[in-house]
N, C-alpha and C positions, 0 to 999 in steps of 0.2 A: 528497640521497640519503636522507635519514631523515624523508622524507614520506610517511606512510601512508597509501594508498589507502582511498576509505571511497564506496561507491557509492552513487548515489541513487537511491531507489526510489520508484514510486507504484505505492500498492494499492489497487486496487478492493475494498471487504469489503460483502458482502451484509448488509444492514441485519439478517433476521431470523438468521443465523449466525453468520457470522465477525465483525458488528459487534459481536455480543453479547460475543462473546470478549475483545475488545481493548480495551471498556468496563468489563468483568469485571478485565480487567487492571489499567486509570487505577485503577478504584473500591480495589484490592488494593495499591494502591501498588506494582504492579510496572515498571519502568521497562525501555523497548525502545529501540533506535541511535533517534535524533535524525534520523538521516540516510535515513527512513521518511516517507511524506507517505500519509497516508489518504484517500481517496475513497470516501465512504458512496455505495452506490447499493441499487437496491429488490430488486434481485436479479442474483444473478452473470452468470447466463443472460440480462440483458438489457444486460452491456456488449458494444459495437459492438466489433469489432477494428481501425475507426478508431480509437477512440480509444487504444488499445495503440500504434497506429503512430503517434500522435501527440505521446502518452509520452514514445516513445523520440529522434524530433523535435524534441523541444523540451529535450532534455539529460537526460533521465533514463537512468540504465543498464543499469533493470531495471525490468518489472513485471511486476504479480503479479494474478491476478482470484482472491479464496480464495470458496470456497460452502461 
């Protein structure tokens, strides 16, 4: 009963915006959940919505495409 749920996520982050962000963050020493998996891609607009449905397929319980 004192098992706390902690979901797993994969994010697509666009290499010229949201990857800048979250490099921005490593560089600042700010630290985000662990329970996070990053997928650089070249642009938001070019991930497939296979692969979202694929995500979710293969045990993930949330994803996120950030631009």
């Amino acid at each position: 009963m004192g098992v706390k749920f902690e979901p797993k996520i994969l994010a697509f982050l666009c290499k010229w915006c949201s990857y800048a962000s979250a490099d921005l963050a490593g560089v600042s020493r700010f630290q985000y959940p662990s329970n996070i998996r990053v997928m650089l891609t070249m642009c938001s607009g070019r991930v497939d919505p296979v692969f979202v449905m694929e995500g979710l397929s293969s045990g993930f319980d949330g994803v996120f495409v950030f631009g």
